[in-house]
C-alpha positions in Angstrom: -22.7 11.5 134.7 -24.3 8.4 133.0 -22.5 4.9 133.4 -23.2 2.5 130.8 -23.6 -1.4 131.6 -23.0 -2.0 128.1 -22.2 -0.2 124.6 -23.7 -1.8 121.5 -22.1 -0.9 118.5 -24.1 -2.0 115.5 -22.3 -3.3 111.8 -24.1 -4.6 109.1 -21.4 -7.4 108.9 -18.0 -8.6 109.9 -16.9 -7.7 106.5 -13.5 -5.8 105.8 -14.8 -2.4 104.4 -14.1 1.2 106.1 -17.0 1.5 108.4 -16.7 -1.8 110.0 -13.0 -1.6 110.8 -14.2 2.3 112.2 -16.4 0.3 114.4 -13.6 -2.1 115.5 -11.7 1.2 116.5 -14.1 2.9 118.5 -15.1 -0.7 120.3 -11.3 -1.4 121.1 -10.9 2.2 122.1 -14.0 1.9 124.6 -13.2 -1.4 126.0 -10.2 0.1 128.4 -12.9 0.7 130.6 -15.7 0.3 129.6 -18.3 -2.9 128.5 -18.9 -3.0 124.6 -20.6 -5.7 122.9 -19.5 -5.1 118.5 -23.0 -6.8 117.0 -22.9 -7.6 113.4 -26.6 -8.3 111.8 -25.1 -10.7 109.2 -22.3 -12.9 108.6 -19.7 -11.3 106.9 -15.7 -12.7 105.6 -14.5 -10.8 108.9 -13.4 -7.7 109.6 -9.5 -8.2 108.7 -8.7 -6.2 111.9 -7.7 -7.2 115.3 -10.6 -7.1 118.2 -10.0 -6.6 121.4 -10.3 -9.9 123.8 -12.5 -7.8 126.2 -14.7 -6.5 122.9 -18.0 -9.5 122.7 -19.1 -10.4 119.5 -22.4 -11.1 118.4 -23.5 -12.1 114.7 -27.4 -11.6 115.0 -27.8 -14.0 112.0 -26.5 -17.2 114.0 -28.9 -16.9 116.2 -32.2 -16.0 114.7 -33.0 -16.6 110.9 -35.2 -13.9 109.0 -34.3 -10.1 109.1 -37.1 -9.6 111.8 -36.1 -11.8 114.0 -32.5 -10.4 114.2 -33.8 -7.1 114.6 -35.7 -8.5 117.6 -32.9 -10.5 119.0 -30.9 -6.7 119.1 -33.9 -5.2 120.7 -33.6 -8.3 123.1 -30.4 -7.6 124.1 -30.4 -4.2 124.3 -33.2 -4.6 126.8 -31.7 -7.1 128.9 -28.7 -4.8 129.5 -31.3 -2.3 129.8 -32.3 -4.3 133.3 -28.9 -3.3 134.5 -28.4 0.3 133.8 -27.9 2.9 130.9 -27.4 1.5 127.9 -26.2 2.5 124.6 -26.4 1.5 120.7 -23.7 3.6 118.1 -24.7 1.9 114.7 -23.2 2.5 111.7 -24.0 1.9 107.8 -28.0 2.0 106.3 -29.0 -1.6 107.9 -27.9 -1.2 111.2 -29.0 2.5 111.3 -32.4 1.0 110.7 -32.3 -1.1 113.3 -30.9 1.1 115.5 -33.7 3.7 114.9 -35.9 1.5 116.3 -35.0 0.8 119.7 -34.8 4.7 121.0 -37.1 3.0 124.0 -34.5 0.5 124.5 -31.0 2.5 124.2 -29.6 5.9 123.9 -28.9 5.5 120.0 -26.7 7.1 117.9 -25.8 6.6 114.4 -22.2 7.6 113.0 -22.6 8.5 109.0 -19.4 7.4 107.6 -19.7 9.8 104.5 -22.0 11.8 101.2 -24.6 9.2 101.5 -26.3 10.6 98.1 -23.3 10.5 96.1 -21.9 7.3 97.2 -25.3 5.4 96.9 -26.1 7.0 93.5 -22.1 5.4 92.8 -22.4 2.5 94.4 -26.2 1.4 93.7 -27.1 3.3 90.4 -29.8 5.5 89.4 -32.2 4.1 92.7 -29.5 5.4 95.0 -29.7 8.5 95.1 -32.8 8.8 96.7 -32.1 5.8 99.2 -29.3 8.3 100.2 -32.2 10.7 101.0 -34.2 8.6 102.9 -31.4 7.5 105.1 -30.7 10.6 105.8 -34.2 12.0 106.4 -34.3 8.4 108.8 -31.8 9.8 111.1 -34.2 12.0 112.9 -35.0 8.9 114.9 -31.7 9.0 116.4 -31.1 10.4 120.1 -28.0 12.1 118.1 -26.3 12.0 115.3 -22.6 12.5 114.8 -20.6 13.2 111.4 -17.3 12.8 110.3 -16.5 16.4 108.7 -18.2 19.8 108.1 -19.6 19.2 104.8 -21.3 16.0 106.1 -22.4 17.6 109.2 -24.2 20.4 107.1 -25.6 18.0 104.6 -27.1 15.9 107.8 -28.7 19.3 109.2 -30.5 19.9 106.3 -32.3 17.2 106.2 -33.0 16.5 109.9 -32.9 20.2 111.2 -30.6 19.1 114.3 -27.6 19.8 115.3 -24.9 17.2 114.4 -21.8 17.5 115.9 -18.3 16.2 114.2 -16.0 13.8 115.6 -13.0 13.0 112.7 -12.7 9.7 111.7 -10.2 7.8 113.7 -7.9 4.2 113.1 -7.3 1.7 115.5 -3.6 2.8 115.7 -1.8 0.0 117.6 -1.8 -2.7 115.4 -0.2 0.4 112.5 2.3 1.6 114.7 4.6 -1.5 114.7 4.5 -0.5 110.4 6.6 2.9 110.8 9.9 2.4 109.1 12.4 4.3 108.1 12.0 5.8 104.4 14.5 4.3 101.2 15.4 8.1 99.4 17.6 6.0 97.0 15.0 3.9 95.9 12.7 5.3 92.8 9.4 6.8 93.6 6.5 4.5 94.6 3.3 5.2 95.1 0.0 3.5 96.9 -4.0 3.4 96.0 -5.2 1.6 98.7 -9.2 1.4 98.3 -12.0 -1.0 96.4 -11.5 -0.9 92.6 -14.6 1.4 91.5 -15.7 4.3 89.8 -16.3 6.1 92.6 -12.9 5.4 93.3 -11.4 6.3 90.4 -8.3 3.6 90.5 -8.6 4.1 86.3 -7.6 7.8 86.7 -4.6 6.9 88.6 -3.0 4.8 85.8 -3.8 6.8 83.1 -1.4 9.4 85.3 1.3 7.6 85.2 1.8 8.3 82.0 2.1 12.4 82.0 5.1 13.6 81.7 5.2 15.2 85.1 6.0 11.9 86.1 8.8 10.2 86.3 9.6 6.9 83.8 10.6 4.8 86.9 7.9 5.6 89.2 6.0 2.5 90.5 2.5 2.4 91.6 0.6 -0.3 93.8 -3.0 -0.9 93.9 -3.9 -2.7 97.4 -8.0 -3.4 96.3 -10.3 -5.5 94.6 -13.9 -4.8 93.3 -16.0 -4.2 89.7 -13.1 -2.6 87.9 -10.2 -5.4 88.6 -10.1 -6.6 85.0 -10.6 -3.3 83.6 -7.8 -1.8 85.4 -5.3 -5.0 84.1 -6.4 -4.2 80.6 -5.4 -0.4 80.4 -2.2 -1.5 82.4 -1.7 -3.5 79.7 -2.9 -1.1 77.2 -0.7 2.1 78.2 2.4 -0.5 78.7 2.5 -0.5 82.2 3.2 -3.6 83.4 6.7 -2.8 84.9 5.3 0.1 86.7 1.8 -1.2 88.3 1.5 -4.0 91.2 -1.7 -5.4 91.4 -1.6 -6.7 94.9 -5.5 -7.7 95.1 -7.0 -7.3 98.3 -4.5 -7.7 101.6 -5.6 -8.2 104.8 -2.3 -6.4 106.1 -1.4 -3.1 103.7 0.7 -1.8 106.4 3.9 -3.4 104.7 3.0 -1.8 100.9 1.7 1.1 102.2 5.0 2.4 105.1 7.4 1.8 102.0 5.6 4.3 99.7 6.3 8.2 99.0 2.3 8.9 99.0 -0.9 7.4 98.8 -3.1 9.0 96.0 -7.3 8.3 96.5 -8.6 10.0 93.5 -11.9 9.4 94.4 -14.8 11.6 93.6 -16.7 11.2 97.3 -14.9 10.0 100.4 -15.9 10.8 103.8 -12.4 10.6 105.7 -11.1 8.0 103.9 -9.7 5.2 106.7 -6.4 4.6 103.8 -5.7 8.2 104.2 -5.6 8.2 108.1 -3.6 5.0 107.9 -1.1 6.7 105.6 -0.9 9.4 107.6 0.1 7.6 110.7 2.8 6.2 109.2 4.0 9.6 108.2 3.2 8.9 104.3 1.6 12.1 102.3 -1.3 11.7 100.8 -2.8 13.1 97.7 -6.4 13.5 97.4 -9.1 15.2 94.6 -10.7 18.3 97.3 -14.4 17.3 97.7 -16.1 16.6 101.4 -14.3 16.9 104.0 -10.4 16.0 102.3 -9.5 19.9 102.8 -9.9 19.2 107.1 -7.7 16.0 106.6 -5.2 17.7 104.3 -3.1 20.4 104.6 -1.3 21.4 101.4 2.5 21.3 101.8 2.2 20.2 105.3 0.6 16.2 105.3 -0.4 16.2 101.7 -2.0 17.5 98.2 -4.9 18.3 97.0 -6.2 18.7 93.2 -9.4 19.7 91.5 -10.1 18.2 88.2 -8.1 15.2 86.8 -5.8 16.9 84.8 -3.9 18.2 87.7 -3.3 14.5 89.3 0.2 14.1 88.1 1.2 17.3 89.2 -0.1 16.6 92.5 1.5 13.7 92.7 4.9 15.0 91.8 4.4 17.4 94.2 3.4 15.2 96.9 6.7 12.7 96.4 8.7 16.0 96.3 7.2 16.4 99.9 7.9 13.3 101.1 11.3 13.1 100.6 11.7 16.7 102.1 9.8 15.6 104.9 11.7 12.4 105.5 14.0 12.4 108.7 17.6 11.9 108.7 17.3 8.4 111.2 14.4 6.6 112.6 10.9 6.0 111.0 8.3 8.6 109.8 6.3 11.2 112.0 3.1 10.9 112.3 0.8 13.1 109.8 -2.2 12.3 111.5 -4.5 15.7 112.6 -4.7 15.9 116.3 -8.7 15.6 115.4 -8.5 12.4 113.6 -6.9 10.5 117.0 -8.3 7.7 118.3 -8.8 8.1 121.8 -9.9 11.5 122.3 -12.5 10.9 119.6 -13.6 7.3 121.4 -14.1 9.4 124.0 -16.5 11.7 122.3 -18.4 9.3 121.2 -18.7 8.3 124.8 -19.9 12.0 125.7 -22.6 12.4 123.6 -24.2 8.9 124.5 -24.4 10.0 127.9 -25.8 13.2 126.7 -28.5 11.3 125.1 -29.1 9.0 127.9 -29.2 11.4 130.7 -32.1 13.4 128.6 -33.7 10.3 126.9 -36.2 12.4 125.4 -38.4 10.3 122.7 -37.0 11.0 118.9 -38.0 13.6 117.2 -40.7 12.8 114.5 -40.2 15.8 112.1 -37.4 18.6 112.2 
């Protein structure tokens, strides 16, 4: 079997988002025993989440200036572990796959897509993303492999690249989380937790408004852990629907885990996710979570067993009431919260998948397919 001098894992930045903290995961995971450089093209605010000492770290931009020249500084690299023995390059996100794409002569390369890449663009970018999603997609049959986070994903990738794409569920670094678990407070009113940034595709707006139906009760408390586009919206219909007493606005935290291991569930009423990293958080600490049922939510979430799931915004409050109503029942009688987590979605057996299907693509090296 192949032994790898060195694993590359790509990011477009240091930057505390979902994918790049995924990447932190999988480089702490691998560096037990294995060499992994975590390469960011650009400089970023940091990733709010604890490397390993034995992880390197490279930002590409602090040592060569334009975009080309950082993509030749990775190839570079790459090529001087290359020297050594097997090398490989996991990239995740649309700049890095780029890069990544282009170095199949340099690395076994893989790209991990972190979720609907047409639907969040189109959210995220407006009407030109849409068919950027595309196009990343249909740039993925560069890649020695591909791997996906859930079925739908997977199925959406084989359409457009005609390969096989196998699934490896997202995963959290769960050592730094673990210290979080605590015990739960049944006297205490209802609380819940949106833990995400503040935008449509999110739906944080949604969330307050459901606060309000009487499914709900008067004294339930909701925090919002997450900044972004919709911040001052979101204080205005607080203020609107006479909420102040019952929302938090924490803003962004680079430590949730205090917030978050308090709370009866998290609710992410977002209209695209790909395995939300706030959900597998939530679930580690043993904390329901309720969640609208599109991509892959329904392999994360088991109704009545980890979580809720709803359809159409109308049935939010019930699902939360129904998801606190589990909580409490599944609270134990001493000692913190159970773990939630899916025996997919843990850390080190998927880090070690990841592993497997580089050598896979290493051993066979076979040049990237140019069509599907």
């Amino acid at each position: 079997m192949t032994h790898f001098v060195n694993v590359f894992i790509l990011v477009p930045s240091f930057s505390p988002a979902g994918p790049v903290k995924g990447a932190v995961a999988l480089a702490n995971a691998l560096a037990a025993d294995q060499a992994v450089t975590l390469c960011a093209i650009k400089r970023g605010p940091g990733a709010e989440a604890p490397i390993d000492p034995k992880v390197r770290t490279v930002v590409l931009a602090e040592r060569s200036g334009s975009r080309m020249q950082q993509f030749l500084a990775y190839r570079k690299m790459l090529k001087r572990a290359a020297s050594q023995g097997a090398v490989g390059s996991i990239s995740f996100c649309l700049s890095a796959d780029v890069f990544n794409a282009l170095c199949g002569d340099c690395a076994a390369t893989l790209s991990s897509v972190r979720g609907n890449l047409p639907m969040n663009y189109r959210l995220d970018y407006g009407p030109v993303g849409g068919p950027l999603g595309y196009a990343h997609l249909i740039g993925l049959r560069w890649m020695h492999a591909v791997v996906a986070m859930n079925t739908p994903m997977a199925r959406q990738i084989r359409q457009m690249t005609g390969r096989d794409v196998p699934i490896i569920g997202n995963f959290i670094d769960e050592g730094p989380v673990e210290p979080f678990r605590q015990p739960p407070d049944l006297h205490a009113p209802a609380s819940l937790a949106f833990l995400g940034s503040l935008t449509e595709r999110k739906q944080p707006l949604e969330l307050i408004r459901a606060l309000t139906a009487p499914e709900l009760d008067g004294d339930c408390l909701l925090h919002i852990i997450g900044d972004g586009p919709l911040r001052q919206q979101c204080r205005a219909e607080i203020e609107r629907l006479g909420l102040g007493e019952r929302v938090v606005m924490h803003g962004a935290l680079a430590n949730p885990f205090k917030v978050l291991a308090g709370v009866d569930c998290l609710v992410m009423p977002s209209l695209s996710e790909g395995t939300a990293r706030a959900a597998l958080e939530a679930l580690h600490l043993g904390i329901p979570v309720v969640a609208r049922d599109v991509d892959g939510n329904r392999e994360l979430i088991e109704p009545g067993v980890n979580g809720i799931l709803f359809s159409t915004d109308d049935d939010l409050p019930d699902a939360i009431g129904q998801a606190i109503r589990l909580s409490r029942k599944l609270a134990p009688s001493s000692g913190g919260r159970q773990t939630l987590l899916p025996a997919h979605h843990r850390q080190h057996p998927n880090a070690a998948a990841f592993l497997s299907i580089l050598r896979q693509s290493s051993s066979s090296r076979l040049s990237p397919p140019s069509s599907a």
